[in-house]
N, C-alpha and C positions, 0 to 999 in steps of 0.2 A: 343738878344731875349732869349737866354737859360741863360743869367744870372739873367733879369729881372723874365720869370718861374719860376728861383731858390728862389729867394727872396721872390716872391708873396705864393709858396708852401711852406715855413718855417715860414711864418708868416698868417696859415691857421688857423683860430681858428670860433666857432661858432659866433663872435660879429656879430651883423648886417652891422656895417662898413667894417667890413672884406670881409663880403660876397658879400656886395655892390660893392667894389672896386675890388675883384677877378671877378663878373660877366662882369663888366663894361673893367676891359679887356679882357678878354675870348671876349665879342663880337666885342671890337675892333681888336683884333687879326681878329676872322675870317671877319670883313670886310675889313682886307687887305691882305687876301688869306693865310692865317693861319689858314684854318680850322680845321684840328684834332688839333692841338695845343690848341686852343679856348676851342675844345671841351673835350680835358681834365681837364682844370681849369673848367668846367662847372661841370664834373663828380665829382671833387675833393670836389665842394662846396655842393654837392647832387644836382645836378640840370640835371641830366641824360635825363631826357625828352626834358630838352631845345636841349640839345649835339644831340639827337637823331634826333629832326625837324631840325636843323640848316644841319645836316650831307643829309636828306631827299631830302630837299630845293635846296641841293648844290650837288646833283645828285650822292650823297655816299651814293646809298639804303644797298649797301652790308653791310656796316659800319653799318649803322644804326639800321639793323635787328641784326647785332651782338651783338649792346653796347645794343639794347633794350633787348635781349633771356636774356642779363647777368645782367644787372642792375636795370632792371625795377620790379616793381610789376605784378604781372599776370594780372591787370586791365588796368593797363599803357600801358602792351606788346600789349594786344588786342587793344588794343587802338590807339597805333600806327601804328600793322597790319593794322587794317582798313583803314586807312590813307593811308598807302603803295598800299592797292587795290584802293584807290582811281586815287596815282599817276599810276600807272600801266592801270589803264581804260583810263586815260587824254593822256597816251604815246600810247596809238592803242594796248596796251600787254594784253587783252583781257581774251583769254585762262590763262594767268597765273593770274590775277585778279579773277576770277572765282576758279579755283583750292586752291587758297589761301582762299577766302572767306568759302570755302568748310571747308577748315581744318581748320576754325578760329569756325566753326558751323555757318558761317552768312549766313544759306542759302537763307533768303529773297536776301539779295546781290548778292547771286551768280544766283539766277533764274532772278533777274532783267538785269544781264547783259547779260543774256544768253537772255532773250527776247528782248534785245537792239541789239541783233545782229541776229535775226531770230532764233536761234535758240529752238523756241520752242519744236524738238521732244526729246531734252533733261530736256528744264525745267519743263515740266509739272511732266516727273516720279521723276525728284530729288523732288521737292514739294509735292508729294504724296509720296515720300519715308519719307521723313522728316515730313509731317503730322502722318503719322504711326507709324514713331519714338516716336512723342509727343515731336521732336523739332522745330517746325515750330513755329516761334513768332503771336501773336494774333494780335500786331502794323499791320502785313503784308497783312493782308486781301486782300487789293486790287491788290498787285500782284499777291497772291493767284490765285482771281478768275479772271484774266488777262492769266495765266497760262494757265488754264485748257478751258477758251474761246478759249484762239488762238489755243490750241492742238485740241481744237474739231471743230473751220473751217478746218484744216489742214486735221483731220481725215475727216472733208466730203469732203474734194476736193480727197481723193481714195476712196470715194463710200463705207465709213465705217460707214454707219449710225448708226447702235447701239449704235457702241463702241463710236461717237460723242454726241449721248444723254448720256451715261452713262456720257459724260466728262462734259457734257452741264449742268447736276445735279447738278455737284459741283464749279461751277462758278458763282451762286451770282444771279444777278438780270440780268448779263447780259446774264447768261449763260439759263437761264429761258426763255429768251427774245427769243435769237439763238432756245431753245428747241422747242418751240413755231412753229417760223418758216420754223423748218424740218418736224414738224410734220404733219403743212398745207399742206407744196409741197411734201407728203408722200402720201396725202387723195387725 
């Protein structure tokens, strides 16, 4: 195995045949349980993002966040972060999916998982923290006003009505809908 690397690393050049036959076995390496080996011919050829999912895939996040912090592009890195919040939702890691989505800035991501898991007395202030910032994405709307609905039942099941309209405001069509009918069963 380390003499066929040697060969295949000495004779690295940009041809497209080269790279061909360096990628082709980098994947047969890792599909016969060679993975970081794999995934350094992958590095070698520039092909860092494949080494990165292949490393992901095969349950080497630590690896993976490392080769991505060092080799990637800043678009690639988020890129793959996000990905990793993905795997990390699909594994029940919840808490650290949210924390990471956090420091990645994807707060639509992070209030959605936080409202996938009830947490809403969290997600509505991160959302409103992050509307005030003027980081909140425009795509997010509906988690938005998903947000601030379920914080304002939440606020009238302890008998907070204000502070439920005031939430009610900034929820959209549905939150109008809820305002509506607090303000019936108020009269």
């Amino acid at each position: 195995l380390d003499s066929l690397r040697a060969s295949l690393i000495s004779s690295v050049s940009d041809s497209e045949v080269a790279q061909s036959t360096m990628k082709l076995v980098a994947t047969n390496l890792i599909a016969n349980e060679h993975l970081l080996e794999g995934c350094q011919l992958l590095c070698l050829i520039k092909k860092a993002v494949d080494a990165c999912r292949y490393m992901q895939n095969f349950h080497h996040s630590d690896e993976a966040i490392w080769l991505a912090k060092v080799a990637l592009t800043p678009g690639e890195y988020t890129e793959m972060m996000r990905y990793h919040v993905d795997q990390l939702v699909n594994r029940g890691s919840r808490h650290q999916a949210t924390l990471l989505a956090i420091s990645l800035g994807a707060f639509d991501k992070a209030a959605e998982i936080l409202l996938a898991t009830k947490l809403v007395t969290i997600a509505a202030p991160l959302v409103e923290a992050a509307m005030e910032a003027g980081k909140w994405p425009e795509h997010a709307q509906e988690t938005r006003e998903r947000a601030f609905v379920e914080y304002a039942k939440y606020l009238v099941s302890l008998n907070n009505v204000s502070a439920a309209l005031y939430y009610c405001s900034k929820g959209g069509e549905k939150g109008k809908k809820l305002e509506e009918e607090l303000k019936l069963c108020a009269s």
